[in-house]
N, C-alpha and C positions, 0 to 999 in steps of 0.2 A: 093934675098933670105935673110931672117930676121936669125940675129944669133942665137946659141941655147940660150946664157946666155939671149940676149933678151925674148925669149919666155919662159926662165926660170924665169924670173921674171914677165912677163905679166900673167902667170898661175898664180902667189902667190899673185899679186895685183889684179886680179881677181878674185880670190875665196877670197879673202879679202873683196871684195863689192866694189871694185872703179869700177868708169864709165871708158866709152870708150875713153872717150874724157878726163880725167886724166890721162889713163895712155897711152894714147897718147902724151899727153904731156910730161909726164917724162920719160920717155922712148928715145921722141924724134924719134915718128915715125909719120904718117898721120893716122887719122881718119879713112880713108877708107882699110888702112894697121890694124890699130886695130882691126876692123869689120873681116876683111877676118883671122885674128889670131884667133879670139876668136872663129869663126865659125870651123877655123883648129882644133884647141884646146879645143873644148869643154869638150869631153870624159875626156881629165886632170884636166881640170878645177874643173868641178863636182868629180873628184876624190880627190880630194886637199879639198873643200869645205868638202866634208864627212869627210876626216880625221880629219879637223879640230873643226867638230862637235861630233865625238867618242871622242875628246880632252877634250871636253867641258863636256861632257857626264860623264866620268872619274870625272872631277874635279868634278861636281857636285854629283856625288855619293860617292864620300869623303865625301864632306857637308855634305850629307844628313845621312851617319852613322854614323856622328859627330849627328846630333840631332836625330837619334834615340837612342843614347846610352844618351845621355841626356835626352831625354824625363823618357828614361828607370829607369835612377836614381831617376827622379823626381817621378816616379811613385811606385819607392820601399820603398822613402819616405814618400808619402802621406799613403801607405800602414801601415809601421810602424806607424803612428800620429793615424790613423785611429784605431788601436790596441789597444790605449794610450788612447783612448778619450773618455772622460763620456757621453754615448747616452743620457743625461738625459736633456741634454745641446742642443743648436739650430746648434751649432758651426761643429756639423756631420755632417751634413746636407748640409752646404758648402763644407768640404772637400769631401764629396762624390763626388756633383756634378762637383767637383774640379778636381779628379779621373776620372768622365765620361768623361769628357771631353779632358783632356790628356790622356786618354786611344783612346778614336777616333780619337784624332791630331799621336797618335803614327800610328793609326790602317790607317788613309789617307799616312801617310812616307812612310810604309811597303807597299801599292800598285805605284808600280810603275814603268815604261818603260825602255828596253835595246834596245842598238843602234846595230842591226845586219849590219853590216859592209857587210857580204857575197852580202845580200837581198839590201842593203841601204837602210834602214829607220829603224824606230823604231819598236819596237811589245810591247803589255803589258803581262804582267806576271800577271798571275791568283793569 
């Protein structure tokens, strides 16, 4: 019978991405012991693996309303400039397109996927 601390960590190296045959080896169990763990262990495993992509999931939506508050300034700048500037000139004309364009890079940030944890997997948000 394999200890729990053992299969406590063969879950964590496994939803980590190591093979069978590493963490056979650091474990200091056999191959064919690894194979019958992970078949035991599955359901944890893929449990573990999920949490540690809602982790991801998390960080990376920090990120990303880090650049959308960024973009957001960018764009209340270009707003004001655009206010400021002589149409007579070629120079609007850039920052417009300047505008459209950071306007659709914000408008792509704003569509984007949550990790339902209940369901496991992602869904997108309309």
């Amino acid at each position: 019978m394999v200890k729990t601390e053992v299969k406590d960590k063969f879950i964590e190296l496994r939803a980590a991405g190591n093979s069978l045959e590493a963490i056979a080896g650091e474990l200091g169990i056999s191959k064919p012991t690894a194979i019958k763990i992970n078949k035991e262990l599955e359901l944890d495993i893929d449990r573990l693996k999920l949490i540690n992509i809602e982790a991801l999931a998390v960080k990376y939506g920090m990120v990303r309303s880090a650049r959308i508050e960024s973009f957001g300034r960018l764009l209340e700048r270009l707003d004001t400039a655009l206010e400021a500037v002589d149409f007579d000139r070629m120079t609007p004309l850039q920052l417009v397109e300047l505008r459209l364009k950071v306007a659709d890079r914000l408008k792509t940030e704003l569509d984007f996927k949550y990790l339902d944890m209940e369901q496991g997997y992602l869904m997108e948000l309309d």
